[in-house]
C-alpha positions, 0 to 999 in steps of 0.5 A, spaced: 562 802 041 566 798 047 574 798 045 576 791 044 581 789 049 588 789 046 591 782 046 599 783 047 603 776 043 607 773 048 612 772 042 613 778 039 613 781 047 619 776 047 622 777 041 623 785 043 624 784 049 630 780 046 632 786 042 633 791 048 638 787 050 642 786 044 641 794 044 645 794 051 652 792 052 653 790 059 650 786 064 647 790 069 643 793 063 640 786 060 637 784 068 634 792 068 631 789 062 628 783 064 626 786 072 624 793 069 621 792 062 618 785 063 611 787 067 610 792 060 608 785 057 607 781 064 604 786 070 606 784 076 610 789 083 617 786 084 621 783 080 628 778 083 634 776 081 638 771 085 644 767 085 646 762 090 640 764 095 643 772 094 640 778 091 643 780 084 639 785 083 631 788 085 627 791 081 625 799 082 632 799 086 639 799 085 641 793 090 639 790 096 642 791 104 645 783 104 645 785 111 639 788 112 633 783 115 629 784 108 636 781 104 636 776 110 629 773 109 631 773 102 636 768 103 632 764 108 626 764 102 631 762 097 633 756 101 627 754 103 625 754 095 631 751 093 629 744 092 622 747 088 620 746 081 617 753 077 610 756 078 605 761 083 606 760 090 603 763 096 604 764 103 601 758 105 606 754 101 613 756 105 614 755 113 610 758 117 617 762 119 616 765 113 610 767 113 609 774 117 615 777 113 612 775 107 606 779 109 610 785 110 614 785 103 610 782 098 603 781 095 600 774 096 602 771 089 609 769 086 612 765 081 619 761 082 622 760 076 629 756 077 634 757 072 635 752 066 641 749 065 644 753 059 649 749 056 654 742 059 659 746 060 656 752 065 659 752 072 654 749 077 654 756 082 652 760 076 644 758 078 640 764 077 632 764 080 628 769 077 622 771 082 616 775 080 610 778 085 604 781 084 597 781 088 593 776 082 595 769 081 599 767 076 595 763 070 598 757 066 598 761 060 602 766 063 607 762 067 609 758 060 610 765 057 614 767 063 618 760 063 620 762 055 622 769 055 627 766 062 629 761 058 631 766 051 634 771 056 639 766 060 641 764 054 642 771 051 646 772 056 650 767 057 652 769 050 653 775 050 657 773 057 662 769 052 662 774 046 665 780 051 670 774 055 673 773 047 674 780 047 677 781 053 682 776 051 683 779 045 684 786 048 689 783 053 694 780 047 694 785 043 696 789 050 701 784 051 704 784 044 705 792 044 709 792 052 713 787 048 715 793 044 720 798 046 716 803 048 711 798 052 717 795 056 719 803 058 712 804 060 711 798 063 717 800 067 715 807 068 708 804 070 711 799 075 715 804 079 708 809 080 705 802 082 711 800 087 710 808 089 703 809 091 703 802 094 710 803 099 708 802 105 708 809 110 705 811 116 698 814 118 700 820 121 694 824 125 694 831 129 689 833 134 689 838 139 693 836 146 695 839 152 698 836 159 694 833 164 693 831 170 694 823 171 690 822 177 687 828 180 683 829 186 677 833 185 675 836 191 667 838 192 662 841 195 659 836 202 653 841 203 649 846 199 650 852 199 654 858 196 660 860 195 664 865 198 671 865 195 677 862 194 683 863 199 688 859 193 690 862 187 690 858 180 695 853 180 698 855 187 702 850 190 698 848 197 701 843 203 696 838 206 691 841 211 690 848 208 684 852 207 682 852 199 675 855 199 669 856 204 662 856 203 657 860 206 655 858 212 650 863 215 645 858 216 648 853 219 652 857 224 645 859 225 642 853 227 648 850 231 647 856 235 639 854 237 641 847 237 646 849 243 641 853 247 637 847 246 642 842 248 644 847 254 636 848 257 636 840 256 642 839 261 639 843 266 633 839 266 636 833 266 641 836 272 634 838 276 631 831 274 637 829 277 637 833 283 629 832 284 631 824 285 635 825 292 628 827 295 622 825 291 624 817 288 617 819 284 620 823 280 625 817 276 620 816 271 622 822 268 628 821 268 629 817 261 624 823 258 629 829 261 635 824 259 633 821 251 632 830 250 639 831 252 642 826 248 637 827 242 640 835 242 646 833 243 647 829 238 644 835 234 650 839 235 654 834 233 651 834 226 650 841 225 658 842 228 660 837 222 656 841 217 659 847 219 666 844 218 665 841 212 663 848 209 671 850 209 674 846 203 681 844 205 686 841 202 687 833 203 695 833 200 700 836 198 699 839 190 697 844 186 691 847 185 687 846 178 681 851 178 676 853 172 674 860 171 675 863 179 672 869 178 665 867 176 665 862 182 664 867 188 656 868 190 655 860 185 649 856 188 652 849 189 649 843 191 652 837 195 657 833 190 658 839 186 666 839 183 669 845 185 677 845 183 682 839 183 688 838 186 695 835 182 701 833 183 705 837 179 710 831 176 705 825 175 702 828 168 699 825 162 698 827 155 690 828 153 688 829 145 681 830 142 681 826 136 677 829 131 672 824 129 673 824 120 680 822 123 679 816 127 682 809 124 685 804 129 689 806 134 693 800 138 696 802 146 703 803 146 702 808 139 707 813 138 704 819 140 708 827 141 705 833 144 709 839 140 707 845 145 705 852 142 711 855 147 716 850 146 715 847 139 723 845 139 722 840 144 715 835 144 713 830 150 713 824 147 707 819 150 705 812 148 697 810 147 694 808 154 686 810 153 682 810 146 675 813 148 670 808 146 664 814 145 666 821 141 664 827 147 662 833 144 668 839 146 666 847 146 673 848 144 675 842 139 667 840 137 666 832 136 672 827 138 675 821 141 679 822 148 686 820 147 691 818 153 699 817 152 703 816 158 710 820 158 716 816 157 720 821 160 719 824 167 715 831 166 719 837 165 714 842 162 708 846 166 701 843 167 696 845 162 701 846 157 698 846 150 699 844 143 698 839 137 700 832 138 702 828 133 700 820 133 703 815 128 698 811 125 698 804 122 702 803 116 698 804 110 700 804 102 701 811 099 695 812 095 691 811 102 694 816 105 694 821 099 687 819 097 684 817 104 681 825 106 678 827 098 675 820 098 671 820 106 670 827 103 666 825 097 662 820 100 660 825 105 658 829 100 654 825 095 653 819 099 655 814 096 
């Protein structure tokens, strides 16, 4: 025998569908009902909720990104469709710049049921739309249906919508008569104290990882390739201007300046004789320009390998003090042209540098108060003010990920270059209960997502 096909009464769907938004008490839980458990009488893949061209809620997910190119387009479809009586409708019925997106997010058919209006008295902005998609069309039978049960529910919810305003109201003066009471007058003073607490207004204060820098620091690189042979200064040594920091190797270079002067010398003893040969043979001044474009050419040789040889001493262009980063390891390094090699400072013209922890970062104007607390001298803190706020985190082997902060000193400097500590930085002024809670909250999120 062949099973008859189970034939669902649009009625008693409604009717229960009614009776599990009764059983429901707010009204996330009454539009799940309607977006969920409506296909469970009426298939259909997506189910829409909107109000004022937005989404209120989506079927299968818990909200839509307002901001996201699929709630973007949402709100272009509901503007075009403002203005449209209920009923199926397929892409061919929107503008064509609708129609792609359409493509990509939705089946072929959907059914646009506007809201009625559920009393006189209902805020014009309440106007919810209710859309449902799917692949088939829609049939008339099932389009009066789904008009019906969107009537009963919009009407369910607007009552129950008044029913818990009534009760809040209620609640709230039978809260007011008790704080009329002496004990809710004490109460509401202990209250309103712990409120004025939590929201009094203090500063964000930030600590990160800082030291003394150099302001403006000349970097001295390596002009040719090669290696290093070794420094001729020591790490923070004061150098006058002229004075040899470092030398390259320069082995080859030596060498081929040696050739390119045997080279230039047996070109000029060619040109003397091309010389000598033109007091008796005037034949011979056509091989004067060759003999005279070779001398010049070797000559010019010489030149440049003479500079190369000279630029493999590295010297200093001013007076200071010289900054370098690990010196033993740089003796017998390849280096290649360009390649910093040490800095040379001023040891007066210093700045504060901090790395700011990323979890840390908040808006930092210029000219915020900053304090480098040194390790070696804690009683006394170099007090700076807020000149650069790195725009793009950098990746640090010592302090890991953060933003680079630099302060200008209000007072001369007095402390050693390179001097290190905690620098503490005062933020905007921020309610207590920011302050207290603003760590254990980022850390929540980071930790469950949300």
């Amino acid at each position: 025998m062949r099973a008859e096909p189970i034939v669902i009464d649009a009625a008693d769907a409604t009717l229960h569908l009614l009776e599990s938004c009764q059983r429901v008490g707010s009204r996330a839980e009454r539009r799940f009902v309607l977006l969920n458990r409506s296909r469970e009488v009426w298939p259909y893949q997506s189910a829409l909720l909107l109000e004022n061209g937005e989404a209120l809620a989506h079927s299968g997910v818990g909200s839509v990104e307002k901001q996201g190119p699929y709630g973007l387009w949402l709100k272009r479809l509901a503007t075009a469709l403002r203005q449209r009586e209920a009923g199926g409708l397929q892409p061919d019925d929107v503008p064509a710049d609708l129609q792609a997106e359409w493509v990509d997010y939705w089946p072929a058919h959907l059914l646009h049921l506007p809201a009625a209006r559920i009393s006189p008295d209902s805020p014009p902005t309440q106007a919810p739309t209710l859309w449902l998609v799917r692949e088939l069309p829609w049939s008339p039978r099932e389009v009066a249906e789904l008009q019906r049960w969107w009537q009963c529910w919009q009407q369910h919810d607007d009552l129950a919508e008044r029913a818990a305003a009534r009760g809040h109201r209620a609640s709230w003066m039978s809260l007011r008569h008790h704080w009329q009471t002496r004990r809710g007058k004490l109460a509401a003073i202990a209250t309103a104290t712990l409120l004025g607490l939590l929201f009094w207004p203090v500063s964000l204060t930030l600590r990160a990882p800082g030291e003394l820098v150099p302001r403006e620091p000349v970097v001295l690189r390596a002009a040719i390739d090669g290696t290093v042979r070794g420094f001729k200064v020591e790490p923070n040594q004061p150098v006058k201007a002229g004075q040899v920091l470092a030398e390259l190797d320069d082995a080859g270079w030596h060498g081929r300046l040696q050739v390119a002067q045997h080279a230039q010398a047996t070109a000029e003893a060619e040109l003397r004789q091309v010389h000598q040969q033109l007091l008796n043979d005037p034949r011979a001044r056509s091989q004067l320009a060759a003999a005279q474009g070779k001398y010049e050419e070797r000559r010019a040789e010489v030149s440049y390998l003479t500079q190369q040889v000279q630029r493999a001493v590295i010297v200093a262009p001013q007076d200071g003090v010289v900054l370098i980063q690990d010196p033993g390891s740089w003796p017998g390094r390849t280096v290649a042209t360009g390649e910093a090699i040490m800095k040379l400072a001023q040891p007066q013209d210093q700045e504060v540098e901090a790395w700011l922890a990323v979890a840390d970062a908040v808006d930092l104007p210029a000219g915020t108060p900053m304090s480098l607390q040194l390790a070696s001298l804690p009683g006394r803190p170099v007090a700076a003010r807020l000149n650069l706020y790195a725009f793009e985190a950098e990746q640090r082997a010592d302090h890991g990920l953060g933003y680079r902060l630099r302060g200008t000193l209000t007072a001369n400097a007095s402390e050693r270059l390179g001097s290190r500590g905690t620098v503490r930085i005062e933020g905007p002024r921020v309610p207590l209960i920011y302050w207290l809670l603003r760590r254990p909250l980022a850390a929540l999120r980071e930790s469950t997502g949300w």
